[in-house]
C-alpha positions in Angstrom: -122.5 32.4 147.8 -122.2 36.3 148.2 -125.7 36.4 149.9 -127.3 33.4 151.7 -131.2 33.9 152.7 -132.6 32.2 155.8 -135.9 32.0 158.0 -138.7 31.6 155.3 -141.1 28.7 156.2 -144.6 28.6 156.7 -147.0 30.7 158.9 -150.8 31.2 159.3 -152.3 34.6 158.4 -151.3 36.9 161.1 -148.5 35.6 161.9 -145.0 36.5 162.0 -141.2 35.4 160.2 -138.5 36.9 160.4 -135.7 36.7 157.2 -132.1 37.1 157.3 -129.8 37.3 155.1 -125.9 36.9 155.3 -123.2 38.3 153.3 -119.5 37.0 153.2 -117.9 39.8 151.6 -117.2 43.6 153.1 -118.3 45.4 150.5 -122.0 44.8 151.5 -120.8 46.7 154.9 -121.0 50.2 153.1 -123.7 49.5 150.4 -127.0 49.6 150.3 -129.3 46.5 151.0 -132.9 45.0 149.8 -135.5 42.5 149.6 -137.1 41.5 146.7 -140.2 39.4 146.8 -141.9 37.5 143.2 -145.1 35.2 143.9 -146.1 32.3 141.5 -147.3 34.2 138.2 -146.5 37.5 139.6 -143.6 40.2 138.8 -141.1 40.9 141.1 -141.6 42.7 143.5 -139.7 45.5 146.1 -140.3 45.0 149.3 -137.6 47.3 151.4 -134.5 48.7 151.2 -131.4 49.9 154.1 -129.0 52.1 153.6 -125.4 51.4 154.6 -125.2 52.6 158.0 -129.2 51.9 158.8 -129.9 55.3 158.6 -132.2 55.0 155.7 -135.2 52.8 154.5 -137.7 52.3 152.2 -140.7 50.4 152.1 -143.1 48.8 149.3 -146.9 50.1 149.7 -147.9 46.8 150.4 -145.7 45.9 153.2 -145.2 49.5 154.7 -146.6 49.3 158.7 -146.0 45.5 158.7 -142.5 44.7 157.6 -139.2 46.2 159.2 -135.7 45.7 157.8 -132.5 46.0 159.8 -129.1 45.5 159.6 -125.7 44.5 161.7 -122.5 45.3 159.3 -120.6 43.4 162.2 -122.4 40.7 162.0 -122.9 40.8 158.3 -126.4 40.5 158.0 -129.7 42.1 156.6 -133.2 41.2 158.2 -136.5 41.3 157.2 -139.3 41.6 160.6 -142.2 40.3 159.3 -145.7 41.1 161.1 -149.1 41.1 160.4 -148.7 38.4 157.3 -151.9 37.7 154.8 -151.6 35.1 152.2 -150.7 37.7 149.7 -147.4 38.0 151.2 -146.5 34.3 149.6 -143.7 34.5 147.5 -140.0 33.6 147.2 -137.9 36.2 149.1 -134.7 37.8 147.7 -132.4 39.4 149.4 -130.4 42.2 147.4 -127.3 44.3 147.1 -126.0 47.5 145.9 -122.3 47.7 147.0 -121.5 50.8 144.8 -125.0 52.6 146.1 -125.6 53.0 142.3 -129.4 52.2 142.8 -128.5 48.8 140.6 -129.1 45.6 142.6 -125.9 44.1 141.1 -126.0 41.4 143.6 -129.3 38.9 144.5 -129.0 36.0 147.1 -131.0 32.8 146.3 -134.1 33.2 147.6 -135.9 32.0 150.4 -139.7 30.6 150.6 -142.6 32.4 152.4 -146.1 30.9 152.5 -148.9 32.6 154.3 -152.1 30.1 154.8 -155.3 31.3 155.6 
């Protein structure tokens, strides 16, 4: 498994989580990194994007003020902060790769569960 997603559980509106994803190869180091999110019935969805030194990021409107995403390339890892949750946040999590900073996710982890309960 290239990327392995971690932290999802379940949290009461408000609340916090905090995701991370690990990847076992270096060519993640100098690419750039996502999260994806899809709900039950819904499309997928971007939530935020890192570039490979951290230097850059991009948010979703409906996440933008809440969620943070970081990176360690020395540890190998990805994170997503996750603040000021509502029950619309409830989806599967994906975390996603672009090794060759083509602006094609080439590379999507398993997917980890986040459920927000009012």
């Amino acid at each position: 498994v290239q990327l392995q997603a971690s932290g999802g559980g379940s949290v009461q509106a408000g609340g916090s989580l905090r995701l991370s994803c690990a990847f076992s190869d270096d060519m993640f180091s100098t690419g750039t990194m996502g999260w994806f999110r899809q709900a039950l019935g819904k499309d997928r969805e971007f939530v935020a994007s890192i570039s490979w030194s951290g230097g850059l990021t991009y948010y979703g409107n409906s996440v933008k003020g809440r969620f943070t995403i970081s990176r360690d390339n020395a540890e190998k890892a990805v994170n997503l902060q996750m603040n000021s949750l509502n029950p619309e946040d409830t989806a599967v999590y994906y975390c996603v790769g672009d090794p060759n900073r083509r602006g094609e996710w080439d590379y999507w982890g398993q997917g980890t569960l986040v459920t927000v309960s009012s």
